[in-house]
PDB file of N, CA, C and O in Angstrom, chain B, residues numbered from 101:
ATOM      1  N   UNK B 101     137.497 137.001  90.077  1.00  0.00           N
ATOM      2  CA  UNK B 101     136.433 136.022  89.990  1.00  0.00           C
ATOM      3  C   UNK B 101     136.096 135.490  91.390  1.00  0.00           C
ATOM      4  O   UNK B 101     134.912 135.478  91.729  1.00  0.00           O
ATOM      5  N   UNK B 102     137.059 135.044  92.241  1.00  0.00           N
ATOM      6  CA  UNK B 102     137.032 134.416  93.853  1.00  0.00           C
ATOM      7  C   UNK B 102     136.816 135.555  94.469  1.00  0.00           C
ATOM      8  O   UNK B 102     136.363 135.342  95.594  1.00  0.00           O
ATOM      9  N   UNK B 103     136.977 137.002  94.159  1.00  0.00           N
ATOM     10  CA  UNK B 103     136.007 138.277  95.005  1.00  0.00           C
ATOM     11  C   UNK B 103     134.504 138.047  94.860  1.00  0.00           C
ATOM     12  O   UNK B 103     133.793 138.037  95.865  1.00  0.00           O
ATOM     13  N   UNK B 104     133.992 137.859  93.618  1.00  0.00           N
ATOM     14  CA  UNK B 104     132.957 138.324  92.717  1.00  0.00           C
ATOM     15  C   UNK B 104     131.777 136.974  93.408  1.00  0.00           C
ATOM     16  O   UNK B 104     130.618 137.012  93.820  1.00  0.00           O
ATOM     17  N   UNK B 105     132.589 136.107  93.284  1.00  0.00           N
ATOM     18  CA  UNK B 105     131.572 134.810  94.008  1.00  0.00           C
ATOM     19  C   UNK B 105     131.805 134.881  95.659  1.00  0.00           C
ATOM     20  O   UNK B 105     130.947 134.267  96.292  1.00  0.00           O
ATOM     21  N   UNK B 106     132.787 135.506  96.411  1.00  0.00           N
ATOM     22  CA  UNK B 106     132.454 135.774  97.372  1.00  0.00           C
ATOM     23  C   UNK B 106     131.670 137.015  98.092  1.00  0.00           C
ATOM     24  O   UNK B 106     131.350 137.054  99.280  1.00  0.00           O
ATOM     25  N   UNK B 107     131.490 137.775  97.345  1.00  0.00           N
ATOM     26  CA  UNK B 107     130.970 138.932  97.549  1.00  0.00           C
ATOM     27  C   UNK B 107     128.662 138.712  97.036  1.00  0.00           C
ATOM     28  O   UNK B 107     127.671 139.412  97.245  1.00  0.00           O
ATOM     29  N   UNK B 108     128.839 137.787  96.567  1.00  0.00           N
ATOM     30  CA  UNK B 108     127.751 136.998  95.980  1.00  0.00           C
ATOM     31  C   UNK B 108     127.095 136.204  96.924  1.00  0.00           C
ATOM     32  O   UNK B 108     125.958 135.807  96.665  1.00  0.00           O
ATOM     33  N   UNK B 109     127.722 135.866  98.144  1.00  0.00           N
ATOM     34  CA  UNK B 109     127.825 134.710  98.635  1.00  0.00           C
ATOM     35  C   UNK B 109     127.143 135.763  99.836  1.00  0.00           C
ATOM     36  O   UNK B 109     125.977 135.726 100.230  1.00  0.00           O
ATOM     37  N   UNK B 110     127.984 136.497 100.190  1.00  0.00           N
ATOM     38  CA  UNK B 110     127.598 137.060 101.276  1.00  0.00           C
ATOM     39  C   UNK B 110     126.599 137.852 101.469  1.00  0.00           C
ATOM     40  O   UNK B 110     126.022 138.126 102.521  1.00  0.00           O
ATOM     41  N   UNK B 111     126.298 138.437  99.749  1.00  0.00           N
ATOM     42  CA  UNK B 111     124.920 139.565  99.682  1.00  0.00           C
ATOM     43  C   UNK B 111     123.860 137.927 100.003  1.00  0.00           C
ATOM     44  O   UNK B 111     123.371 137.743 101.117  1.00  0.00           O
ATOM     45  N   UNK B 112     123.752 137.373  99.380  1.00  0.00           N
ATOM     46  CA  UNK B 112     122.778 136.207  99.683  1.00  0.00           C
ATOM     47  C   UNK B 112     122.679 135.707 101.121  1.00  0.00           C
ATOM     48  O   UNK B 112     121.595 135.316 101.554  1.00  0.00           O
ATOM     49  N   UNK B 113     123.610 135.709 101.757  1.00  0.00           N
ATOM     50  CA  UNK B 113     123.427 135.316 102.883  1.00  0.00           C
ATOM     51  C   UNK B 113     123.187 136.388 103.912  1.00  0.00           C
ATOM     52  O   UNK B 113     122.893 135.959 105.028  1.00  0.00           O
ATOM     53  N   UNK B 114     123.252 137.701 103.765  1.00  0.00           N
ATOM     54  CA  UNK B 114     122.682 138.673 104.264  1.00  0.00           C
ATOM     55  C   UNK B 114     120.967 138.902 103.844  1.00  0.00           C
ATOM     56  O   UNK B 114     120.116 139.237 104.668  1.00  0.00           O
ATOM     57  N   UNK B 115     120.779 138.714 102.806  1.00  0.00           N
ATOM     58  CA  UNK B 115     119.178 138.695 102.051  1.00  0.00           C
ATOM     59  C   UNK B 115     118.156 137.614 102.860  1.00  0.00           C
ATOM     60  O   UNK B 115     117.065 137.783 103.403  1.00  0.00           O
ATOM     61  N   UNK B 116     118.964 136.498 102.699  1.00  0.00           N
ATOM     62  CA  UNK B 116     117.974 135.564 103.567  1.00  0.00           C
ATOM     63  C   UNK B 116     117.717 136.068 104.557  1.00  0.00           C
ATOM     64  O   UNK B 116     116.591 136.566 104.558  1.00  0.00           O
ATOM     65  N   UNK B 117     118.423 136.206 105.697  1.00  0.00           N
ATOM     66  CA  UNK B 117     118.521 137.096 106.401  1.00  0.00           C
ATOM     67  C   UNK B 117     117.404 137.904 107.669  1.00  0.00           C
ATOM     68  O   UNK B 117     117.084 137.875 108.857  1.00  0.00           O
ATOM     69  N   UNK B 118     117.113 138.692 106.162  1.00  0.00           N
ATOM     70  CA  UNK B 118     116.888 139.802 106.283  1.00  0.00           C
ATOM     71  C   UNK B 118     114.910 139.531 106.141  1.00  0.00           C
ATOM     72  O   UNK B 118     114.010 140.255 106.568  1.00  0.00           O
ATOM     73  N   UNK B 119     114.816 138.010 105.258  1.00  0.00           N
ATOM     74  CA  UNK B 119     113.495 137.988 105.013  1.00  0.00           C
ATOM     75  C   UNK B 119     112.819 137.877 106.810  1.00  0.00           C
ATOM     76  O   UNK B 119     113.302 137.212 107.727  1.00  0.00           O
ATOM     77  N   UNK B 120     111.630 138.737 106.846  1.00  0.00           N
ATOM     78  CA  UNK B 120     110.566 138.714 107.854  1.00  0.00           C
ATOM     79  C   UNK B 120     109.871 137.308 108.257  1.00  0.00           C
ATOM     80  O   UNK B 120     109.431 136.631 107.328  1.00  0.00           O
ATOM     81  N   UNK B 121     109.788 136.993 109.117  1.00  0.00           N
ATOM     82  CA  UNK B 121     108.464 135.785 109.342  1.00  0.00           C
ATOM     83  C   UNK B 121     107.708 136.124 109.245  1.00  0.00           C
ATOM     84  O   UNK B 121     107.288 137.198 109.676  1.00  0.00           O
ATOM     85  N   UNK B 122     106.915 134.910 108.286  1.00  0.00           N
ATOM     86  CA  UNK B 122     105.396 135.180 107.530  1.00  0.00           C
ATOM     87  C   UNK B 122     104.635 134.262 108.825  1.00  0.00           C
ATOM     88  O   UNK B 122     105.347 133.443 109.407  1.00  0.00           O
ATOM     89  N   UNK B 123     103.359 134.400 109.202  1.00  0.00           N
ATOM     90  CA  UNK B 123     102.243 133.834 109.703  1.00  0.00           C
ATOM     91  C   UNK B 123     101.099 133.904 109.058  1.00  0.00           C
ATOM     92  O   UNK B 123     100.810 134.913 108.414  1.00  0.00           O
ATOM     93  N   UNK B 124     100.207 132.739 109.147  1.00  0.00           N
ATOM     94  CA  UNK B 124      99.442 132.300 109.082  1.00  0.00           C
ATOM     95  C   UNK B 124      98.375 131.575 109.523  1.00  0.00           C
ATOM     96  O   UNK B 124      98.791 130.531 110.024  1.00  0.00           O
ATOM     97  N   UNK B 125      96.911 131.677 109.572  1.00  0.00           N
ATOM     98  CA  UNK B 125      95.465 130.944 110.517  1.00  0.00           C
ATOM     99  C   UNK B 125      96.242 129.836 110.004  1.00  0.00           C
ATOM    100  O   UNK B 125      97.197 130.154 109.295  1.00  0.00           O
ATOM    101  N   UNK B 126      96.002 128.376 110.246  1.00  0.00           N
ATOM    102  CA  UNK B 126      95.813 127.347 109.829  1.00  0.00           C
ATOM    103  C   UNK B 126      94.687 126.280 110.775  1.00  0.00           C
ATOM    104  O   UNK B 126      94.514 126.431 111.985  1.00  0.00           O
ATOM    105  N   UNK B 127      94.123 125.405 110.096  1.00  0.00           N
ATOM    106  CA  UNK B 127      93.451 125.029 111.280  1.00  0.00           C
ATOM    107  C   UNK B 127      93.633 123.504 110.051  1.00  0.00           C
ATOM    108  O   UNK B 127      93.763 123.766 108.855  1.00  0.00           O
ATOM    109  N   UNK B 128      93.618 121.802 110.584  1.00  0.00           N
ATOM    110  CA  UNK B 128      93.333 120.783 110.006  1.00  0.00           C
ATOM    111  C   UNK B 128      92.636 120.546 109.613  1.00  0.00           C
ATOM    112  O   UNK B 128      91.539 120.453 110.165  1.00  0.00           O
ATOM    113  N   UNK B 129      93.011 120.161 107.688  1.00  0.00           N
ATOM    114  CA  UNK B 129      91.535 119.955 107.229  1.00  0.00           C
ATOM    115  C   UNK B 129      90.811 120.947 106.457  1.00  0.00           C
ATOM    116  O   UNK B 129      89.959 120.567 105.654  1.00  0.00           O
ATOM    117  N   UNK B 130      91.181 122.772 106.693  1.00  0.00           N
ATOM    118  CA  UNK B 130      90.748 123.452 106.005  1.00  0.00           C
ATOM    119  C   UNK B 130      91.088 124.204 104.881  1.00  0.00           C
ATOM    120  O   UNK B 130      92.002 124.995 105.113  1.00  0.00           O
ATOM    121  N   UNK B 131      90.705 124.221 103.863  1.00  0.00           N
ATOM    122  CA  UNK B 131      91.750 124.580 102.886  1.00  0.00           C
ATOM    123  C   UNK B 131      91.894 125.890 102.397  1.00  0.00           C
ATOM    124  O   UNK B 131      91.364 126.808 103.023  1.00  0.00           O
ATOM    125  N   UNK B 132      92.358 126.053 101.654  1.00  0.00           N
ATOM    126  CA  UNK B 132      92.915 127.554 101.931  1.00  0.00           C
ATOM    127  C   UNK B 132      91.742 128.545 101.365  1.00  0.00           C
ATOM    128  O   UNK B 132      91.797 129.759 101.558  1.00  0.00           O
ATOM    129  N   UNK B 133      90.798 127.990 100.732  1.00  0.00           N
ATOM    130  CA  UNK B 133      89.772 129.103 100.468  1.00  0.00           C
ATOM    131  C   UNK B 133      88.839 128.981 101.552  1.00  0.00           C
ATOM    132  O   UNK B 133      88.307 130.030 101.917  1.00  0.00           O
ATOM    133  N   UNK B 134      88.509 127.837 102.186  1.00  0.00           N
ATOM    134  CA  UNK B 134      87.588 128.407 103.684  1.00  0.00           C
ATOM    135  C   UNK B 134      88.575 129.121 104.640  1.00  0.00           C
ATOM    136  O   UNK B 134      88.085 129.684 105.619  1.00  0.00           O
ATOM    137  N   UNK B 135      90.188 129.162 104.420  1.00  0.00           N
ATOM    138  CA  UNK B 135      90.554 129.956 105.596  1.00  0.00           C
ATOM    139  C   UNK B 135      90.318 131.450 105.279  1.00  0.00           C
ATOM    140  O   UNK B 135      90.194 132.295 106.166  1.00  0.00           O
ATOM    141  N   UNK B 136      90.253 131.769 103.713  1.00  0.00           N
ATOM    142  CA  UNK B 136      90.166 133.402 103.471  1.00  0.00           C
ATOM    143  C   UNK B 136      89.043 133.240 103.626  1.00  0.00           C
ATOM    144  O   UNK B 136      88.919 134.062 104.533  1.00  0.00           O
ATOM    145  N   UNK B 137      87.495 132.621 103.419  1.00  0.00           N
ATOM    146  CA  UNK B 137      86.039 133.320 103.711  1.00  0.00           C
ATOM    147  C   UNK B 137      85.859 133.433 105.023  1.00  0.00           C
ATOM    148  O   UNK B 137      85.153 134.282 105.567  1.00  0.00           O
ATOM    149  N   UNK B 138      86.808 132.158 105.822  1.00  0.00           N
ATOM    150  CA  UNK B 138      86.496 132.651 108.439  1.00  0.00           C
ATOM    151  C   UNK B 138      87.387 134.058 108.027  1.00  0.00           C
ATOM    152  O   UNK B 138      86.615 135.017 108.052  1.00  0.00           O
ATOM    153  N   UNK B 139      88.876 134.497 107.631  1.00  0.00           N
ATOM    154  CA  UNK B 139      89.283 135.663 107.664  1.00  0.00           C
ATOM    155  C   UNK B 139      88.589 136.848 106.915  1.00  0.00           C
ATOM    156  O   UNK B 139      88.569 137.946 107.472  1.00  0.00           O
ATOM    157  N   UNK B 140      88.118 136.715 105.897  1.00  0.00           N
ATOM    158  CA  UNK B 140      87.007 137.544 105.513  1.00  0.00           C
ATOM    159  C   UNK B 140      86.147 137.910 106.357  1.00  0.00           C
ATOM    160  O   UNK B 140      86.304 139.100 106.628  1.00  0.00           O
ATOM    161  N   UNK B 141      85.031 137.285 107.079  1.00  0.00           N
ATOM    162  CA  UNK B 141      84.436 137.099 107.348  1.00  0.00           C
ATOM    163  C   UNK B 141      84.347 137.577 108.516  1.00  0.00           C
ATOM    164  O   UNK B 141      83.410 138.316 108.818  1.00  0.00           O
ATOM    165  N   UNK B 142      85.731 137.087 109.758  1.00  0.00           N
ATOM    166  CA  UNK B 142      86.064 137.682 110.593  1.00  0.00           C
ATOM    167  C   UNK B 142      86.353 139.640 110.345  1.00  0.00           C
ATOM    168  O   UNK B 142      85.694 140.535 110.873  1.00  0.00           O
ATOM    169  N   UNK B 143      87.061 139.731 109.771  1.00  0.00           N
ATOM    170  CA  UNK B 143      87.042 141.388 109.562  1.00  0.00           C
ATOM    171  C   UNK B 143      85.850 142.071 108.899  1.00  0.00           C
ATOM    172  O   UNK B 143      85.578 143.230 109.212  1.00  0.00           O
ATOM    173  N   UNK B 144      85.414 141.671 108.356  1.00  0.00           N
ATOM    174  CA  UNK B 144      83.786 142.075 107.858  1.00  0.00           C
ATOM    175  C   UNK B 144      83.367 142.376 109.104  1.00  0.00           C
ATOM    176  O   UNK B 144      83.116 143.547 109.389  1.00  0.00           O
ATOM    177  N   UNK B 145      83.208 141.192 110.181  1.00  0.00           N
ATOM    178  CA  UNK B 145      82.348 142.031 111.370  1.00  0.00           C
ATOM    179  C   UNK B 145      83.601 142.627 112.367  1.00  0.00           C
ATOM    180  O   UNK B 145      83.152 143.330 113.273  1.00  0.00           O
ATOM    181  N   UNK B 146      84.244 142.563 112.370  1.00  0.00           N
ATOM    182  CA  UNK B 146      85.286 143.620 113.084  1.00  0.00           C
ATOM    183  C   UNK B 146      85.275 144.894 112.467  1.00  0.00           C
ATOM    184  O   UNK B 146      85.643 145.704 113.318  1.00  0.00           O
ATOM    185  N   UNK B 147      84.970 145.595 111.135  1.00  0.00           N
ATOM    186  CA  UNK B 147      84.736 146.690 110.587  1.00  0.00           C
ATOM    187  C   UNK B 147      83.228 146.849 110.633  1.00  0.00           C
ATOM    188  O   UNK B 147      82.869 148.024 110.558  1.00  0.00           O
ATOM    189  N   UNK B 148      82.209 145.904 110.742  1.00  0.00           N
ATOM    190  CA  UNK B 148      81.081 146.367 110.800  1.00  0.00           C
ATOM    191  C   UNK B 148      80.602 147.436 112.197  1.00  0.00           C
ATOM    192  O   UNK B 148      80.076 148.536 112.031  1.00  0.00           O
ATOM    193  N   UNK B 149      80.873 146.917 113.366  1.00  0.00           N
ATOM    194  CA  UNK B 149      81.024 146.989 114.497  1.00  0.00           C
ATOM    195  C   UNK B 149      81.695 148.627 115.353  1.00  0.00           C
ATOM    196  O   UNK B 149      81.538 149.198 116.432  1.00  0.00           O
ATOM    197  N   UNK B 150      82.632 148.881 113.829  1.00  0.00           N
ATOM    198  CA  UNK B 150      83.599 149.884 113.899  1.00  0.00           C
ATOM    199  C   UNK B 150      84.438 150.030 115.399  1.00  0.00           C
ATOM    200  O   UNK B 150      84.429 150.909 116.261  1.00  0.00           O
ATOM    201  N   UNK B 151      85.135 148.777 115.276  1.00  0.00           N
ATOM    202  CA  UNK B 151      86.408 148.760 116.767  1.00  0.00           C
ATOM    203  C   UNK B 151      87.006 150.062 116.078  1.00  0.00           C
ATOM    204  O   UNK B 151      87.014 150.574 114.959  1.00  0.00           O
ATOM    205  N   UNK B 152      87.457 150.299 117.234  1.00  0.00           N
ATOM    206  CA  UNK B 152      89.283 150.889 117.090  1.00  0.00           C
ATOM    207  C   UNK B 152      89.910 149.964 117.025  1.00  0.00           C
ATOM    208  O   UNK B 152      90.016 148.924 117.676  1.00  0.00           O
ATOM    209  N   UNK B 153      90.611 150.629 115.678  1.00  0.00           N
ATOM    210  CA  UNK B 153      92.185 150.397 115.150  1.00  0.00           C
ATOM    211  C   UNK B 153      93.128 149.888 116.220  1.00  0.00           C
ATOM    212  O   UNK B 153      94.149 149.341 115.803  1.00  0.00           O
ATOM    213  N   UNK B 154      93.016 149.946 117.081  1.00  0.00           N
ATOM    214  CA  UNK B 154      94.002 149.268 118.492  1.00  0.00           C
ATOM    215  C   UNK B 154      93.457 148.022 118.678  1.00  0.00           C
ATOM    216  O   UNK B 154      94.203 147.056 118.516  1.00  0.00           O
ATOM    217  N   UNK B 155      92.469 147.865 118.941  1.00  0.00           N
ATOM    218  CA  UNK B 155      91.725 146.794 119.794  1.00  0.00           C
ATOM    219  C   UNK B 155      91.633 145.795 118.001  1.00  0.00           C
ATOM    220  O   UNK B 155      91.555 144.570 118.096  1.00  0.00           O
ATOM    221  N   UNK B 156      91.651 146.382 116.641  1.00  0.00           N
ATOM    222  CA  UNK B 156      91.536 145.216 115.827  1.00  0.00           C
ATOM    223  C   UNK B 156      91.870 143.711 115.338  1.00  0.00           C
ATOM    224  O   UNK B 156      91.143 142.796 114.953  1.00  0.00           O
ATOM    225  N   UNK B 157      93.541 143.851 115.544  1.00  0.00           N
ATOM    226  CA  UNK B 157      94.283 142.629 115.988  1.00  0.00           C
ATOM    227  C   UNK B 157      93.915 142.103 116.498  1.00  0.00           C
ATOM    228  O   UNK B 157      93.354 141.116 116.021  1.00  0.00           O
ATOM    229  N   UNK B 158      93.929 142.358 118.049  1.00  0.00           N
ATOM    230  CA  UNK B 158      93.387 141.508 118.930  1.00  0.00           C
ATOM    231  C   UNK B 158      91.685 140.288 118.568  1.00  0.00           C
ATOM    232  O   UNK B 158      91.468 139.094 118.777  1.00  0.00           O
ATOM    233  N   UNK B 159      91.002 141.216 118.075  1.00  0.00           N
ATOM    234  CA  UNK B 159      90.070 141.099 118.007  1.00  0.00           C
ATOM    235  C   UNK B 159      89.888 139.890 116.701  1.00  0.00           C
ATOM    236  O   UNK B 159      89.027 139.025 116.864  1.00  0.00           O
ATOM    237  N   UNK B 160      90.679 139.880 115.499  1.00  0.00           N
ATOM    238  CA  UNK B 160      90.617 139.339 114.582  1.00  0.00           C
ATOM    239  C   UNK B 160      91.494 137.933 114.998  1.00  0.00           C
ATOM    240  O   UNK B 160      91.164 136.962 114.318  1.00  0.00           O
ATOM    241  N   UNK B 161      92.722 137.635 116.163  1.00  0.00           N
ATOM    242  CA  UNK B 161      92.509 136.781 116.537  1.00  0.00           C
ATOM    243  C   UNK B 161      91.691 135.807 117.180  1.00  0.00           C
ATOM    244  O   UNK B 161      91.580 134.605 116.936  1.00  0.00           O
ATOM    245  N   UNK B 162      90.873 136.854 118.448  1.00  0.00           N
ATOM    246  CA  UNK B 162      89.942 135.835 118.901  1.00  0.00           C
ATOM    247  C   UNK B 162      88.791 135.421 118.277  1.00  0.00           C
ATOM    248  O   UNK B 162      87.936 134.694 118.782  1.00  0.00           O
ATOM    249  N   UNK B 163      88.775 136.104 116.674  1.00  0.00           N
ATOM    250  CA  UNK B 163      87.514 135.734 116.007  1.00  0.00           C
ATOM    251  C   UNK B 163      88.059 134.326 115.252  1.00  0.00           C
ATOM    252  O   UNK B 163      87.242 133.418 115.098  1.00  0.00           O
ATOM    253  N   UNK B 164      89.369 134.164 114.809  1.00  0.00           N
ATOM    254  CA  UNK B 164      89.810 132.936 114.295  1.00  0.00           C
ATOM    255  C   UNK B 164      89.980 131.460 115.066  1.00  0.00           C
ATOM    256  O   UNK B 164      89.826 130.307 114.665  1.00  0.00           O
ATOM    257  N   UNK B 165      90.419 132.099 116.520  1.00  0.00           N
ATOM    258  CA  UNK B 165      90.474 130.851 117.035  1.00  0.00           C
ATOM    259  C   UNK B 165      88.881 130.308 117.468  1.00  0.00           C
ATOM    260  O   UNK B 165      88.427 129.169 117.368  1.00  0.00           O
ATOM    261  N   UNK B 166      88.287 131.427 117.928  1.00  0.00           N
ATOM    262  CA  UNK B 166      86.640 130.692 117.883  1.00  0.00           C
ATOM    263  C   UNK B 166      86.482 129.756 116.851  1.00  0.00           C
ATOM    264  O   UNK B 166      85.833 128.829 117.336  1.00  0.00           O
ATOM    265  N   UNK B 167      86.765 129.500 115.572  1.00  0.00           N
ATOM    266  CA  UNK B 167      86.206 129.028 114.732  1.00  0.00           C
ATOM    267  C   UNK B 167      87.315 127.510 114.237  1.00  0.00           C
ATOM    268  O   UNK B 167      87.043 126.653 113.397  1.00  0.00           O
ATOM    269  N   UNK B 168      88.679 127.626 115.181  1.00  0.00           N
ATOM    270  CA  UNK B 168      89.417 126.752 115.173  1.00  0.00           C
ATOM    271  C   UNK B 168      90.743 126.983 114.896  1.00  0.00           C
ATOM    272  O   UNK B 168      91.569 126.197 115.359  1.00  0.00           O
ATOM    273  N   UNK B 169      91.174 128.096 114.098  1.00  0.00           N
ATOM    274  CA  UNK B 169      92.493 128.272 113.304  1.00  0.00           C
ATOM    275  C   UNK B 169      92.938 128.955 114.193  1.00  0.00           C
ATOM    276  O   UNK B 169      92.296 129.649 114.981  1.00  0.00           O
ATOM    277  N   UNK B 170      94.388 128.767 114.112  1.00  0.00           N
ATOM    278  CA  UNK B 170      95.752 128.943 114.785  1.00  0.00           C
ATOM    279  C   UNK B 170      96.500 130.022 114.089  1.00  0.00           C
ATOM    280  O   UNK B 170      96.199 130.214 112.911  1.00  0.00           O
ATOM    281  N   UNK B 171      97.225 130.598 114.509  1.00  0.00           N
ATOM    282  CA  UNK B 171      98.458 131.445 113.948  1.00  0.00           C
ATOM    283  C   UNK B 171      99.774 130.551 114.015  1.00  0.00           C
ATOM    284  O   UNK B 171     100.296 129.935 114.944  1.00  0.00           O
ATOM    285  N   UNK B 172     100.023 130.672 113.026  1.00  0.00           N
ATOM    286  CA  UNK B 172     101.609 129.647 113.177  1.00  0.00           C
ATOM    287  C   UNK B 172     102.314 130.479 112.124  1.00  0.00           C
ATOM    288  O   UNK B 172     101.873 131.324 111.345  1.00  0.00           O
ATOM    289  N   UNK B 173     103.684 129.942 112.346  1.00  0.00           N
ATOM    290  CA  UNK B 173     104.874 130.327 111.505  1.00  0.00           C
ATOM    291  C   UNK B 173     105.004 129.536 110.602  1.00  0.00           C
ATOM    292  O   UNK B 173     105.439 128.411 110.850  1.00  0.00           O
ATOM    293  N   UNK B 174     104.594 129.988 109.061  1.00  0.00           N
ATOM    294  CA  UNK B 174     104.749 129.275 107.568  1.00  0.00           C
ATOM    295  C   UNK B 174     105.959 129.625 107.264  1.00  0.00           C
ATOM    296  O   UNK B 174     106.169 128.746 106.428  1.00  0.00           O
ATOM    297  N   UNK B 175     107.012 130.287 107.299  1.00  0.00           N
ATOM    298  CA  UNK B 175     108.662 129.994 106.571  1.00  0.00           C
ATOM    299  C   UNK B 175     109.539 129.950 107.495  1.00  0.00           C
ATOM    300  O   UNK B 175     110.722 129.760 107.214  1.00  0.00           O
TER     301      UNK B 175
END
C-alpha cells in the first residue's frame, strides 16, 4: 500500500512536470471573444498576403501588439 501511494506520488509529480507553458495575447479590458476576432483577424491577413511559413510567427506577433495585446504566460 506505502509502495502504491508512493509510486502515485511520483508519477504525479513527474506529470506536472512535464506539462508545456501555455501563452497567450492578453491585452486590459478585452475579453476573450475580441481577443479571438484581433487573432482571427490578424492571420486572415497574414494568409491573405501569402507570407512564408517562416516569417508567419513573427508576423502574427507584430500584428497583435499593433492593436495592444501582449503574449504572456497563462499557467
Amino acid at each position: 500500500m506505502k509502495n502504491t501511494f508512493l509510486l502515485i506520488a511520483v508519477a504525479s509529480a513527474i506529470s506536472a512536470c512535464a506539462t508545456p507553458a501555455r501563452y497567450e495575447y492578453v491585452k486590459d479590458g478585452a475579453s476573450e471573444h475580441n481577443r479571438t476576432d484581433v487573432l482571427s483577424e490578424c492571420r486572415y491577413q497574414i494568409r491573405l498576403n501569402k507570407t512564408p511559413a517562416t516569417e508567419e510567427a513573427e508576423l502574427l506577433k507584430l500584428c497583435m501588439q499593433g492593436k495592444g495585446f501582449r503574449l504572456k504566460r497563462v499557467n
